[in-house]
Backbone as a printed PyTorch tensor [residue, N CA C, xyz], in Angstrom:
tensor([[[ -7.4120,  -8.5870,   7.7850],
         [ -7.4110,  -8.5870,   6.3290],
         [ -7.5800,  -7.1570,   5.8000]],

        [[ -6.9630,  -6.8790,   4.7610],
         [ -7.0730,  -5.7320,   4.0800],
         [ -8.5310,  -5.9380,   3.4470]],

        [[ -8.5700,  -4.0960,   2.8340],
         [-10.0850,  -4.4160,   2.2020],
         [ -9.5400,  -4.9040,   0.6830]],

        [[-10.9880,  -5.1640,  -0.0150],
         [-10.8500,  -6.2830,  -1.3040],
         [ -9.9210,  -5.0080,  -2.0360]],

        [[ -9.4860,  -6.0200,  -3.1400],
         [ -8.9580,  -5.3130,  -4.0930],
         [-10.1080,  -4.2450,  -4.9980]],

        [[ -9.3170,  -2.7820,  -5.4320],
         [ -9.8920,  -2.3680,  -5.8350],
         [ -9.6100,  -2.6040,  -7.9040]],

        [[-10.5040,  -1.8300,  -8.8440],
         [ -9.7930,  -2.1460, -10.7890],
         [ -9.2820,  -1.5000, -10.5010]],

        [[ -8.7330,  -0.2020, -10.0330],
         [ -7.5250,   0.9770, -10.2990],
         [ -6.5540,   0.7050,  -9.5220]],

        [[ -6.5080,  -0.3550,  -8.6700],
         [ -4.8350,  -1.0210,  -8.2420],
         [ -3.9740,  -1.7020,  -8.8590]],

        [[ -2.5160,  -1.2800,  -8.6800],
         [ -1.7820,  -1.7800,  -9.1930],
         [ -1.4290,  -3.6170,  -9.0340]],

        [[ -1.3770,  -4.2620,  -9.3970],
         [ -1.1470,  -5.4890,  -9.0980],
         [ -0.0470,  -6.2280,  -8.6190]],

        [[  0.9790,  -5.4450,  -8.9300],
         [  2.2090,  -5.6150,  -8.1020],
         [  2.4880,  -5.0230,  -6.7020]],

        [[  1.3020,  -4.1840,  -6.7140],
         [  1.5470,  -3.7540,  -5.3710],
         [  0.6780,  -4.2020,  -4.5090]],

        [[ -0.9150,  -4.9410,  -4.9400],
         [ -1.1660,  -5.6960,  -4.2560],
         [ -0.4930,  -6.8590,  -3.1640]],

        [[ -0.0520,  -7.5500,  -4.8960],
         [  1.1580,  -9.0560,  -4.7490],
         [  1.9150,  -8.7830,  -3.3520]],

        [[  2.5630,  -7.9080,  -3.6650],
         [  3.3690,  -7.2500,  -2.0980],
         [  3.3370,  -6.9060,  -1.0020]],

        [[  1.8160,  -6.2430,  -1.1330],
         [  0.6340,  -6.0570,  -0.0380],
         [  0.2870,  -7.6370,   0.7560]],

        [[  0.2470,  -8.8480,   0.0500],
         [ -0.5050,  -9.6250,   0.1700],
         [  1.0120, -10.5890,   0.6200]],

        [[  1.5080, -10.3330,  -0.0750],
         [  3.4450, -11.6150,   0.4610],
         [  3.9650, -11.3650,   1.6530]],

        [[  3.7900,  -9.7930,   1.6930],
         [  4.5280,  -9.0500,   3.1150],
         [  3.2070,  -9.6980,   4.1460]],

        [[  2.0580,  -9.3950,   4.1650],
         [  0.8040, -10.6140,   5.1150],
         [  1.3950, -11.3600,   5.2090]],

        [[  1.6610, -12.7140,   3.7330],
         [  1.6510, -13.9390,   4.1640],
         [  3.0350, -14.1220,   5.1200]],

        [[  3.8630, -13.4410,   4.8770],
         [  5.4590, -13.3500,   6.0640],
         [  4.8360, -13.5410,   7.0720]],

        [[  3.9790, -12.9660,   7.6370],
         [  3.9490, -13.1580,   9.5240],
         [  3.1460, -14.2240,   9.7810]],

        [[  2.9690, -15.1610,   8.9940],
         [  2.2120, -16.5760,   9.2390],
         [  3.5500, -17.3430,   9.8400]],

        [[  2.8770, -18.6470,  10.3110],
         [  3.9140, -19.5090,  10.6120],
         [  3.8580, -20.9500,  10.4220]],

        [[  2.6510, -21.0880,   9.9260],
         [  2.0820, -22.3010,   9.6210],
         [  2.7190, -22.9070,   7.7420]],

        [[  3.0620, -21.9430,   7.3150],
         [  3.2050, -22.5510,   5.4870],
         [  4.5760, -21.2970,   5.5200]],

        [[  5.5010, -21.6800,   4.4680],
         [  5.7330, -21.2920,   3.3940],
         [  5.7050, -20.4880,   2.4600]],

        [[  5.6850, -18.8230,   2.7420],
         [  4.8970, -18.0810,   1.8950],
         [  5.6910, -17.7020,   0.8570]],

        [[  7.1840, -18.7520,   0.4460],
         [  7.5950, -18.1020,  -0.8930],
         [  7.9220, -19.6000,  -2.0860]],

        [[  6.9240, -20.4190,  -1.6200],
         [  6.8010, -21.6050,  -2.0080],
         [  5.6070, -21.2090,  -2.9440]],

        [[  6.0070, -21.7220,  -4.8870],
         [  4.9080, -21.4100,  -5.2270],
         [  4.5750, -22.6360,  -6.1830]],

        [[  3.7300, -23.2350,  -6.9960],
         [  3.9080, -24.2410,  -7.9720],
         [  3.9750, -23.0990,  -9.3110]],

        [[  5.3120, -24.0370, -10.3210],
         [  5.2740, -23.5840, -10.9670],
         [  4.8080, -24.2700, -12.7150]],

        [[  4.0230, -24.0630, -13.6310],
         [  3.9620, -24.6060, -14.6450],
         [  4.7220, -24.4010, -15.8980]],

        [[  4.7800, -25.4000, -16.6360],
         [  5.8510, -25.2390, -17.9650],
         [  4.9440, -26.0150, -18.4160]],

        [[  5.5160, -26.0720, -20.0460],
         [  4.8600, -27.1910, -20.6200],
         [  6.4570, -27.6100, -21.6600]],

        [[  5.9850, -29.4070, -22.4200],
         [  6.8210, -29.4190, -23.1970],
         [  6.8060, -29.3560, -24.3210]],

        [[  7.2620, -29.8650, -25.6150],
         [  7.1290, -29.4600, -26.9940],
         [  5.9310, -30.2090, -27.2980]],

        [[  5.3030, -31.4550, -26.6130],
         [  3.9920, -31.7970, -27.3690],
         [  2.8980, -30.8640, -26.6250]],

        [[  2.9530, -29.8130, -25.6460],
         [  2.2690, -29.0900, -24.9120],
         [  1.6240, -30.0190, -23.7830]],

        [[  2.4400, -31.4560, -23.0320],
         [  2.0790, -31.6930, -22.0100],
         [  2.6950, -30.6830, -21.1210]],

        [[  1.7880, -30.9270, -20.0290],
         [  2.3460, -29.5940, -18.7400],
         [  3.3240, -30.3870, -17.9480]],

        [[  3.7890, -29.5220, -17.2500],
         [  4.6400, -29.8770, -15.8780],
         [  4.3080, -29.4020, -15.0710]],

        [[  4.3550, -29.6800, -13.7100],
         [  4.3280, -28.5930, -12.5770],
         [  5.4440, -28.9610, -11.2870]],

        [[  5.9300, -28.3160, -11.0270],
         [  6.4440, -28.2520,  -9.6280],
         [  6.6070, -27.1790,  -8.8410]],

        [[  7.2630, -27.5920,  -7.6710],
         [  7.1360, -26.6470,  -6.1130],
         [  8.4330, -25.7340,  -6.4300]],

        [[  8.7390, -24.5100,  -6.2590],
         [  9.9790, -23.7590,  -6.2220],
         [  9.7320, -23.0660,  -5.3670]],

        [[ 10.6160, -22.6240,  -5.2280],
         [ 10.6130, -20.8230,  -3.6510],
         [ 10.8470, -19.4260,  -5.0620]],

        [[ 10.0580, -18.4440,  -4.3920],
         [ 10.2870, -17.3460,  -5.2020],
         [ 11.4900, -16.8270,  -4.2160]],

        [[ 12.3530, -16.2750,  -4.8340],
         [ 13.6840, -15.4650,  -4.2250],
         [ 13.5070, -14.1780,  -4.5150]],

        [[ 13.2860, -13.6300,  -5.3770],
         [ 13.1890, -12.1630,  -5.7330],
         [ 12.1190, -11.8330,  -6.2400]],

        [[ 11.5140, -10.2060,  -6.3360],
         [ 10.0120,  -9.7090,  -6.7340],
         [ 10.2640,  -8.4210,  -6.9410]],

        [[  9.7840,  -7.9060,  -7.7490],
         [  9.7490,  -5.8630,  -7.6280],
         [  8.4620,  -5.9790,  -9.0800]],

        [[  9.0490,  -4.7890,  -9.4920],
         [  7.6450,  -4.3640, -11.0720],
         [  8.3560,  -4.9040, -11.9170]],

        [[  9.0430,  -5.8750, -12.1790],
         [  9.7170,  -5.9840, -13.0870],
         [  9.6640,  -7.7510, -13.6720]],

        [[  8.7880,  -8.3490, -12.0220],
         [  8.6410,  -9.4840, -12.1640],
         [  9.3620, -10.7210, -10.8500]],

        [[  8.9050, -11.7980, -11.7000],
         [  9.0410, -12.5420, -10.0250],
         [  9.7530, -13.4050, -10.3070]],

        [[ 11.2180, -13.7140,  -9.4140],
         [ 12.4530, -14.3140,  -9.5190],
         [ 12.7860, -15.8850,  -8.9940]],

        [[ 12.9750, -16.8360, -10.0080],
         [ 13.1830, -18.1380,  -9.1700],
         [ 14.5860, -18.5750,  -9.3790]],

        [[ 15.3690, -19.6540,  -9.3640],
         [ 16.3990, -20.4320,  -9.6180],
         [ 16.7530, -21.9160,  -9.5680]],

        [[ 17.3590, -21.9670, -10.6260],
         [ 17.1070, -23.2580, -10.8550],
         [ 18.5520, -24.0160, -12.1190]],

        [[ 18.5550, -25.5200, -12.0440],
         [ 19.2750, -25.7610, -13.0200],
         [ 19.1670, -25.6210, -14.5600]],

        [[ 19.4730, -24.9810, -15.2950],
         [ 19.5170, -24.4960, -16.7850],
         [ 18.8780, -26.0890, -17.8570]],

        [[ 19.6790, -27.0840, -17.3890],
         [ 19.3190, -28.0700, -17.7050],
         [ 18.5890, -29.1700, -17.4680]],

        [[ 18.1090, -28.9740, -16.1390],
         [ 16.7500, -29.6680, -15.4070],
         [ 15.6900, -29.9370, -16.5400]],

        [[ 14.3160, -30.3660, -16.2060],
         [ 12.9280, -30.2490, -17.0850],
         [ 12.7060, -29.4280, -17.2160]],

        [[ 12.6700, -28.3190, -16.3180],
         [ 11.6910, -26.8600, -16.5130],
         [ 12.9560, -26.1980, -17.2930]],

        [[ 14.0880, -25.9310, -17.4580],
         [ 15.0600, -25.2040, -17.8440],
         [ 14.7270, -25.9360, -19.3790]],

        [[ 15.0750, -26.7000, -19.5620],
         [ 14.6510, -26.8820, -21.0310],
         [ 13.3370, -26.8080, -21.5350]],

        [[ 12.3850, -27.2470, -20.7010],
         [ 11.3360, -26.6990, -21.2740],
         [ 10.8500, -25.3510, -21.5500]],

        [[ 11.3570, -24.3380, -20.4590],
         [ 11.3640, -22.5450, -20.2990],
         [ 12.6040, -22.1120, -21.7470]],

        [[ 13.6360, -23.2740, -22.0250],
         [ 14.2920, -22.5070, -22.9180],
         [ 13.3650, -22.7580, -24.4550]],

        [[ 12.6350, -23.5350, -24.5960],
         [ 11.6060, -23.5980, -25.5220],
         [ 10.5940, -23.0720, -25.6240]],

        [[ 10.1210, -23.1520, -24.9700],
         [  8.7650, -22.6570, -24.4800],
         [  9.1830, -21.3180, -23.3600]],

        [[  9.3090, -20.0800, -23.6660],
         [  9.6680, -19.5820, -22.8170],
         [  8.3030, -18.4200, -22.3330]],

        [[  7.4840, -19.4750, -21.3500],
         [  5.9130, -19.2870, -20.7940],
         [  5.7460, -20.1900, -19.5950]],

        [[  5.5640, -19.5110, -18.4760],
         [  4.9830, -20.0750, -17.3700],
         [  3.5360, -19.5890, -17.1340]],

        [[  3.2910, -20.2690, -15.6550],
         [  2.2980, -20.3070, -14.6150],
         [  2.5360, -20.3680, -12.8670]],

        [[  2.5240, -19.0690, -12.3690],
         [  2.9670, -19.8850, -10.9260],
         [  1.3720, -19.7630, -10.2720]],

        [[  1.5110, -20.3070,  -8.8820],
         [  0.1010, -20.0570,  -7.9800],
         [  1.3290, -20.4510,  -6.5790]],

        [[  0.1720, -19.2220,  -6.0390],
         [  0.3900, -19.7400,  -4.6840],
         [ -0.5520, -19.6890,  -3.7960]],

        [[ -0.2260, -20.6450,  -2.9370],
         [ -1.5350, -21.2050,  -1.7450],
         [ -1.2710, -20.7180,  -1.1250]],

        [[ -2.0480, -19.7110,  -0.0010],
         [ -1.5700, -19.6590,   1.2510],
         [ -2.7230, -20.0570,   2.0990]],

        [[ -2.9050, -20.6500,   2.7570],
         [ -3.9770, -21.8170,   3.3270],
         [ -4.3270, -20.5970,   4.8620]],

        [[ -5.1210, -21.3210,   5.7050],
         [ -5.2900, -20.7870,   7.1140],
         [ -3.7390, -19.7260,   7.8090]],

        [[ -4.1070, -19.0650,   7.9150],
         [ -5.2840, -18.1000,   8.3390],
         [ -6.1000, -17.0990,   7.3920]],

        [[ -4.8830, -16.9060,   6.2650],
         [ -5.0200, -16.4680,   5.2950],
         [ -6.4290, -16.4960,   4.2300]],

        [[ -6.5110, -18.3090,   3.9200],
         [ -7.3390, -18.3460,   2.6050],
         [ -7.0590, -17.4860,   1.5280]],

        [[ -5.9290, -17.3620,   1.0770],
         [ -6.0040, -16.7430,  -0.3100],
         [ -4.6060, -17.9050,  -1.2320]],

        [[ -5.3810, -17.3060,  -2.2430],
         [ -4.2090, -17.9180,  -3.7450],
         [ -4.2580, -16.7940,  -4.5880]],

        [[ -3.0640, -16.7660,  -5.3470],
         [ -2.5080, -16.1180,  -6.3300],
         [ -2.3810, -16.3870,  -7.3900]],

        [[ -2.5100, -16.0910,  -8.3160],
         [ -2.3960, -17.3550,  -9.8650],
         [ -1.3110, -15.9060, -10.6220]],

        [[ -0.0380, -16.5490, -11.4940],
         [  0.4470, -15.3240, -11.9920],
         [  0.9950, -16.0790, -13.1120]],

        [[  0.8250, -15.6170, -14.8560],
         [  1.0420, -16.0780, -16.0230],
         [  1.4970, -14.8970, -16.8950]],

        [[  2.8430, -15.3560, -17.5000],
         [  3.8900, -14.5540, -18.2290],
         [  4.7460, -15.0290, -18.6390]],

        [[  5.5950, -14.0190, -19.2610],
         [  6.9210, -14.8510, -19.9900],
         [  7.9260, -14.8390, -19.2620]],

        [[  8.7390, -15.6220, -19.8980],
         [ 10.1200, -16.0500, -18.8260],
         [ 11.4960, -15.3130, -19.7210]],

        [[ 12.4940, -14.9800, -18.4800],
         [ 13.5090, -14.2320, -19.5050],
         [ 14.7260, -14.7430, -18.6650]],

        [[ 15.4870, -15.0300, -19.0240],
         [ 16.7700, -15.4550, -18.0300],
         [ 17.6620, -14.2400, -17.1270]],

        [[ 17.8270, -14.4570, -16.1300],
         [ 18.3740, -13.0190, -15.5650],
         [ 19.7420, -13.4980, -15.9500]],

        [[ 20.8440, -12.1390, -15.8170],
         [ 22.1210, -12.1670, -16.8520],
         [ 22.8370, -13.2260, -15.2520]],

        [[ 23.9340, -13.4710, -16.1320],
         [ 24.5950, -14.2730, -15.2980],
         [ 25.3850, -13.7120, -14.3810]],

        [[ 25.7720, -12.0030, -13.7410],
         [ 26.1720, -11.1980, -12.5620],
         [ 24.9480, -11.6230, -11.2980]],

        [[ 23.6270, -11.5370, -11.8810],
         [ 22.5210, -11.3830, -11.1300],
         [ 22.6550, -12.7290, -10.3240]],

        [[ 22.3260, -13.8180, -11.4330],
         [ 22.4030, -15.0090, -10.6890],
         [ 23.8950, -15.1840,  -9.6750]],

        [[ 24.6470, -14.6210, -10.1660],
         [ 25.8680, -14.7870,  -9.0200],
         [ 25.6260, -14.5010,  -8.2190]],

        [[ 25.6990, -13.3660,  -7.9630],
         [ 25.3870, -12.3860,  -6.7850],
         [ 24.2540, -13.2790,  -5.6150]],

        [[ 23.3810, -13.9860,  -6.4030],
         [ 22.2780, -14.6870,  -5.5230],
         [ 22.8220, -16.0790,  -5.1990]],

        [[ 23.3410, -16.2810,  -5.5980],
         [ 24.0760, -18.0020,  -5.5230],
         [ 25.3300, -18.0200,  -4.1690]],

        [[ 25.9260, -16.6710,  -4.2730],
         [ 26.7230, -16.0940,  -3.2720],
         [ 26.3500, -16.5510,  -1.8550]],

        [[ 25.2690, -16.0830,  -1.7130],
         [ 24.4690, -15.8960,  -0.4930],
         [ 23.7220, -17.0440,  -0.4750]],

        [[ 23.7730, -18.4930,  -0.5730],
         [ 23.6610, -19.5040,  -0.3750],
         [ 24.0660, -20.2500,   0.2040]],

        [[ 23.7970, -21.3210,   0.9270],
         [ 24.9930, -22.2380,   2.1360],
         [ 25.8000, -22.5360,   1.2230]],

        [[ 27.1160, -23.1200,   1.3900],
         [ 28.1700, -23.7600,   1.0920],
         [ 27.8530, -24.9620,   0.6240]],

        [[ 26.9870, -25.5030,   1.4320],
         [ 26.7680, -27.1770,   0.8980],
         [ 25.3870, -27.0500,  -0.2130]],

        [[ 24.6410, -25.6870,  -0.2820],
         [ 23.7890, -25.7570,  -1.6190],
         [ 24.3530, -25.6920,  -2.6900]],

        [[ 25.5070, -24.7070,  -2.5090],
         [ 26.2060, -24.4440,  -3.7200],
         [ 27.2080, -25.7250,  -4.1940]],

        [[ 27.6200, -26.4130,  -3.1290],
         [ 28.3210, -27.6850,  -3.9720],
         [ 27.1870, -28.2680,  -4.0210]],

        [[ 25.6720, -28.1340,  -3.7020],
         [ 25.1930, -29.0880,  -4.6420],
         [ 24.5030, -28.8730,  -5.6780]],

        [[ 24.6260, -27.6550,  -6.0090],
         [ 24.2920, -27.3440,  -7.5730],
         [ 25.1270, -27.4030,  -8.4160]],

        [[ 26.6400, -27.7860,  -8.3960],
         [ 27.7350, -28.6450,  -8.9270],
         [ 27.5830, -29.9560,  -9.4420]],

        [[ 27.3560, -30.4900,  -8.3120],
         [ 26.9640, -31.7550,  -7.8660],
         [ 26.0800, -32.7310,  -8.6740]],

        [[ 24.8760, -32.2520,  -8.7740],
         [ 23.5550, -32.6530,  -9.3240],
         [ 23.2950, -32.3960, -10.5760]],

        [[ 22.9950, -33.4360, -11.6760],
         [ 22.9110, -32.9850, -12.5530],
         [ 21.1280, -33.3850, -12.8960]],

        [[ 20.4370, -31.9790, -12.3430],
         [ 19.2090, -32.0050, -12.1910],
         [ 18.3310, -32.4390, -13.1580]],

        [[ 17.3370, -33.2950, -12.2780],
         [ 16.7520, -34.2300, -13.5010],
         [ 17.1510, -34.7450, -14.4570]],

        [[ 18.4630, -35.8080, -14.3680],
         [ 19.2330, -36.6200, -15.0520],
         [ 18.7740, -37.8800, -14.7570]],

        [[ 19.0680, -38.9210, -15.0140],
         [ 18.9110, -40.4160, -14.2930],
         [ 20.4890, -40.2730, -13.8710]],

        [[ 20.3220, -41.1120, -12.5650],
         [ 21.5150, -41.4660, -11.8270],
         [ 21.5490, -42.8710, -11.3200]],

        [[ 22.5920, -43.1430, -11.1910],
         [ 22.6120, -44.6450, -10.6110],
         [ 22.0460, -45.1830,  -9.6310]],

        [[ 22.5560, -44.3270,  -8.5360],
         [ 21.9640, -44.3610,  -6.7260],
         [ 22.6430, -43.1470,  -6.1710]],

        [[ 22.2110, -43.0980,  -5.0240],
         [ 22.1710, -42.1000,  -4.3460],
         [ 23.4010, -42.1050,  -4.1470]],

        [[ 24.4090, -43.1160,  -3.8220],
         [ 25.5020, -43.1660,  -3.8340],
         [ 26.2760, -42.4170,  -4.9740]],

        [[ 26.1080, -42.7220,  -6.1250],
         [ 26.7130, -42.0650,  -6.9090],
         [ 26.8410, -40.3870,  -6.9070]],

        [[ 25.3950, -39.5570,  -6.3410],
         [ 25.0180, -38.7960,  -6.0710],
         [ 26.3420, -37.9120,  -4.3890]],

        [[ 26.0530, -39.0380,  -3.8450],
         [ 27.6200, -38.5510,  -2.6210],
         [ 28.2780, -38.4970,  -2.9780]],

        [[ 29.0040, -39.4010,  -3.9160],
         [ 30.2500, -39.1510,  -4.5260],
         [ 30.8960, -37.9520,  -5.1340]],

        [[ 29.6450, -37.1000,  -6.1000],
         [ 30.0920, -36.6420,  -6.8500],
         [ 29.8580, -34.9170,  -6.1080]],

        [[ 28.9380, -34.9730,  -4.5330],
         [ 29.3120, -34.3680,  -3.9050],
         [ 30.5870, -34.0540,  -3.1670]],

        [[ 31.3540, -35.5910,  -2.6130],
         [ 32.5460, -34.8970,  -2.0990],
         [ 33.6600, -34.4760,  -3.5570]],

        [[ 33.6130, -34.9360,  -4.2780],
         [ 34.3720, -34.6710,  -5.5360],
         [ 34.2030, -33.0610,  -5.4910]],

        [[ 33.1590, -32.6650,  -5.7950],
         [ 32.7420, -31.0660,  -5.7770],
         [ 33.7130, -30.3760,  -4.0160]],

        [[ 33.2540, -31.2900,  -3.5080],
         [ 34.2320, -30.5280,  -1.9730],
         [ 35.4520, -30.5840,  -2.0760]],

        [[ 35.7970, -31.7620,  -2.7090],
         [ 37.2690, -31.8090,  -3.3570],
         [ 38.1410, -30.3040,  -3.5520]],

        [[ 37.5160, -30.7450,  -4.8210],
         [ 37.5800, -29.6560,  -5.9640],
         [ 37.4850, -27.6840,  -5.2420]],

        [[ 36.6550, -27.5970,  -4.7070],
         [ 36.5470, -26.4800,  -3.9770],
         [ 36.9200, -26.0230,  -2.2100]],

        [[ 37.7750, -27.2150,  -2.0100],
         [ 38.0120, -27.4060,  -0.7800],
         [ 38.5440, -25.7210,   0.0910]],

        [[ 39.2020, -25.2330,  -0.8690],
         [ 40.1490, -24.0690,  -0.4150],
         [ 39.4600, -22.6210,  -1.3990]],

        [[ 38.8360, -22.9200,  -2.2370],
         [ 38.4540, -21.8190,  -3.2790],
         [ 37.3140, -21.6900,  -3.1060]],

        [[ 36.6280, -19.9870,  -3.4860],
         [ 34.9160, -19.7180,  -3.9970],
         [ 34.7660, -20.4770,  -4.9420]],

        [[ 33.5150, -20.5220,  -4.3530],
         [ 32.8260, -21.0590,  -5.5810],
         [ 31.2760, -20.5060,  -6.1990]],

        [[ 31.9300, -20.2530,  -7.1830],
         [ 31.3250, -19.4070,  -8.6260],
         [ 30.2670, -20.5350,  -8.9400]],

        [[ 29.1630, -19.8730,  -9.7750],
         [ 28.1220, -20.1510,  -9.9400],
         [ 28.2780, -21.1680, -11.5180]],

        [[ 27.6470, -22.3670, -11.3120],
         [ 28.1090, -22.4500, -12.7610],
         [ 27.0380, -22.1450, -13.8810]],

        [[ 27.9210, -22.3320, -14.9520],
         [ 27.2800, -21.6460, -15.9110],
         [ 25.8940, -22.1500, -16.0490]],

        [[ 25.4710, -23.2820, -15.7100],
         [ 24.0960, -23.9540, -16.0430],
         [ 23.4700, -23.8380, -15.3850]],

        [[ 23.3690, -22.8920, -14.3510],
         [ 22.2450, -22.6320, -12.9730],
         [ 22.4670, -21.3930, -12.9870]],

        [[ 21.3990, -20.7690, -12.8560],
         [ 21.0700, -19.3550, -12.6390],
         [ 19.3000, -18.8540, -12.4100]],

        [[ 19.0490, -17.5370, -12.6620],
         [ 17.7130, -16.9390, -12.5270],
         [ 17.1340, -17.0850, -13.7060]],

        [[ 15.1440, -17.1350, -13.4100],
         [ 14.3610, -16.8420, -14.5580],
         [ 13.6720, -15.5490, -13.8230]],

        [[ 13.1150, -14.9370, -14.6470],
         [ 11.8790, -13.9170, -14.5330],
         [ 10.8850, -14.1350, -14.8530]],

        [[  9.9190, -14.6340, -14.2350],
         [  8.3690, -14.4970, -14.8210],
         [  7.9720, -13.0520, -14.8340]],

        [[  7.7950, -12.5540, -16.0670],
         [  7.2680, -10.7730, -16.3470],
         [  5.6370, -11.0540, -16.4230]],

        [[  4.9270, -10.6390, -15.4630],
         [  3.3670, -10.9050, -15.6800],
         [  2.7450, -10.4920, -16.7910]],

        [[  2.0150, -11.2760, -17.2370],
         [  0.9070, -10.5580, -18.1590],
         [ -0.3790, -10.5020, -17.5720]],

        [[ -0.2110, -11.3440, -16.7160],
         [ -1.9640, -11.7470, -15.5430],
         [ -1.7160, -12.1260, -14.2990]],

        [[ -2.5710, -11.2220, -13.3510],
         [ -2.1580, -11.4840, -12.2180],
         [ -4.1240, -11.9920, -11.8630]],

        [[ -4.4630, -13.3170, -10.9040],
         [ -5.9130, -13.3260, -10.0390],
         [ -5.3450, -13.1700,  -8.6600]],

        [[ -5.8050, -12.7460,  -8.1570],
         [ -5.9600, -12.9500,  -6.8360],
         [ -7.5740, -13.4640,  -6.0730]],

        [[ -7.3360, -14.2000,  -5.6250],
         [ -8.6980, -15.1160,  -4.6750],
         [ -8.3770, -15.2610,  -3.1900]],

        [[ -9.7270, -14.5900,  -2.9900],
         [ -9.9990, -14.5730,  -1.1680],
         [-11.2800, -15.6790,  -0.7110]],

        [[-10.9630, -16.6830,  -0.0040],
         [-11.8640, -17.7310,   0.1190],
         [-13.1640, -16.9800,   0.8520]],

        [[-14.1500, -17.2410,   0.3780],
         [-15.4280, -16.6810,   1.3510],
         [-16.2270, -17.6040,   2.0700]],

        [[-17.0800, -17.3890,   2.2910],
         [-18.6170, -18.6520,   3.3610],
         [-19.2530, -19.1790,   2.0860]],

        [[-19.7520, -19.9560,   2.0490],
         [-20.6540, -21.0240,   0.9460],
         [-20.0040, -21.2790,  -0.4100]],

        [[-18.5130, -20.9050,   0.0770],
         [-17.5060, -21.0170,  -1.6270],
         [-18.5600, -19.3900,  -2.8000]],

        [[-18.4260, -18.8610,  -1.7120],
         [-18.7950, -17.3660,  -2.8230],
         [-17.9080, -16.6540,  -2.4820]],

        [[-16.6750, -17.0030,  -3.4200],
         [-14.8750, -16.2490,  -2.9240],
         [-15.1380, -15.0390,  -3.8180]],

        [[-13.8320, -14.3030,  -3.3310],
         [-13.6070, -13.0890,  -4.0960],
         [-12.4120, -13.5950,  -4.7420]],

        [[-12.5270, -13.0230,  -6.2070],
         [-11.8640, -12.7920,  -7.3590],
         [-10.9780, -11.9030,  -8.4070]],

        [[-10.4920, -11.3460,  -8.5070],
         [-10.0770, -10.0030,  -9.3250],
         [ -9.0960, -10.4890,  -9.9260]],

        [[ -9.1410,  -9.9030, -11.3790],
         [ -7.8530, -10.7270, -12.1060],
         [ -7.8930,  -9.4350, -12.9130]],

        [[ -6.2240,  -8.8890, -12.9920],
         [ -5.6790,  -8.2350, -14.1640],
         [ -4.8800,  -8.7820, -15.0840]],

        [[ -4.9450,  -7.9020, -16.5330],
         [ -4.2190,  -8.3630, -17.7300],
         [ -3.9530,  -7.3770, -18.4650]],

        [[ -2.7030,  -7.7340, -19.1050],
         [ -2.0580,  -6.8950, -20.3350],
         [ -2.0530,  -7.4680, -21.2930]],

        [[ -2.1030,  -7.2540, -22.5900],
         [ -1.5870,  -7.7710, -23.7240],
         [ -0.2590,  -7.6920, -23.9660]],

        [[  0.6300,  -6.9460, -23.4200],
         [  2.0480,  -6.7800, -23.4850],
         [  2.6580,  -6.0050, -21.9350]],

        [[  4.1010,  -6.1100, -22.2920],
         [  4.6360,  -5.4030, -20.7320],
         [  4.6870,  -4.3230, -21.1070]],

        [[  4.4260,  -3.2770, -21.9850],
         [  4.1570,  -2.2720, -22.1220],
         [  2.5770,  -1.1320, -21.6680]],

        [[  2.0630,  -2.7920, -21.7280],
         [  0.1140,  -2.1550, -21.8850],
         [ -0.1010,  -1.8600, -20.3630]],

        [[ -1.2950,  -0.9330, -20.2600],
         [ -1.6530,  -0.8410, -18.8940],
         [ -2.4280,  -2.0880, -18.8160]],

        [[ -2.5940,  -2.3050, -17.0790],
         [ -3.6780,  -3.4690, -16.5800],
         [ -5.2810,  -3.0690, -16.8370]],

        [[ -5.7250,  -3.8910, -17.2630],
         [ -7.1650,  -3.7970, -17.3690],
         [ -7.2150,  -5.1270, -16.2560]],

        [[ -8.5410,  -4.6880, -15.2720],
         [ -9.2810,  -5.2250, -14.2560],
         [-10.3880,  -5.5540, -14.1980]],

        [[-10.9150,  -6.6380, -13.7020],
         [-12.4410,  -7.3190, -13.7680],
         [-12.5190,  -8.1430, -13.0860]],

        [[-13.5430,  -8.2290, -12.4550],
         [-14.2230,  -8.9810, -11.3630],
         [-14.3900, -10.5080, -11.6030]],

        [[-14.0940, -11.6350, -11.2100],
         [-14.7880, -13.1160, -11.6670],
         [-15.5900, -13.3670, -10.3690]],

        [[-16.9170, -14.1970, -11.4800],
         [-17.6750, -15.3110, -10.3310],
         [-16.6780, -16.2740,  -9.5440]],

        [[-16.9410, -16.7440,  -8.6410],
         [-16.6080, -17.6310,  -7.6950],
         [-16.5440, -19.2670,  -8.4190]]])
């Protein structure tokens, strides 16, 4: 383990410090994070996504435009992610900011480099819709294979990237008798510097 975080670190370079660790595990998942939304009456949502991309600029997921979270992010455009990283590790991440859509070159470019059969099934699926049966669901996969049997296939317009731009980053290191370590930075804007402070356990 690295030593604790220090207030005059950057927090993105922690994050990175701490993702590039969780890589050489083999037990979890280290780009699996939950993510929160909420909807117009301010119930929450949460689900599981993979982060795909990261730098200072913010942390990259993908997804259908028209799913729950896509409409809820186009309203509400405010998340929450966390991530667990369990044994050997013991640490979580908690990260809260706004969401911005990456332009639609970016998301190509990443959709590119996807299997063949993800990309017909982000055609395919019309995420978080009601559907008939699963059957209907094959169908409208080979239709998509159909359709693209001989040609690329381009990203469509309703799936692409978000950016979560931090405004708060915690980081938590599990300790003996649940007396964990804590450190959480914040901005008031993506302009402001991080201010740092210690939390109880």
């Amino acid at each position: 383990m690295s030593e604790w975080i220090k207030k005059d670190d950057n927090p993105f370079k922690v994050f990175k410090e701490w993702f590039n660790m969780a890589g050489k595990a083999d037990n979890f998942e280290p780009t699996a994070l939950t993510l929160a939304t909420v909807d117009e009456s301010g119930m929450p949502s949460a689900r599981v996504v993979l982060l795909k991309q990261f730098d200072d600029n913010g942390l990259c997921f993908f997804t259908n435009y028209d799913s729950e979270k896509g409409q809820e992010l186009d309203k509400h455009p405010k998340a929450a992610m966390v991530f667990h990283w369990p044994l050997p590790l013991h640490r979580q991440i908690r990260v809260r900011g706004t969401i911005e859509k990456l332009p639609y070159e970016h998301s190509n470019a990443y959709f590119q480099t996807r299997p063949r059969g993800s990309r017909i099934g982000a055609w395919a699926s019309p995420q978080s819709q009601e559907i008939s049966s699963r059957e209907e669901l094959e169908k409208q996969v080979k239709a998509m294979e159909e359709r693209f049997s001989e040609d690329s296939i381009p990203c469509p317009e309703n799936w692409g990237g978000y950016r979560l731009q931090p405004l708060s980053f915690e980081f938590w290191q599990a300790q003996e008798f649940r007396l964990h370590d804590r450190m959480k930075f914040t901005r008031s804007s993506l302009q402001n510097d991080w201010q740092a402070k210690r939390l109880a356990p």
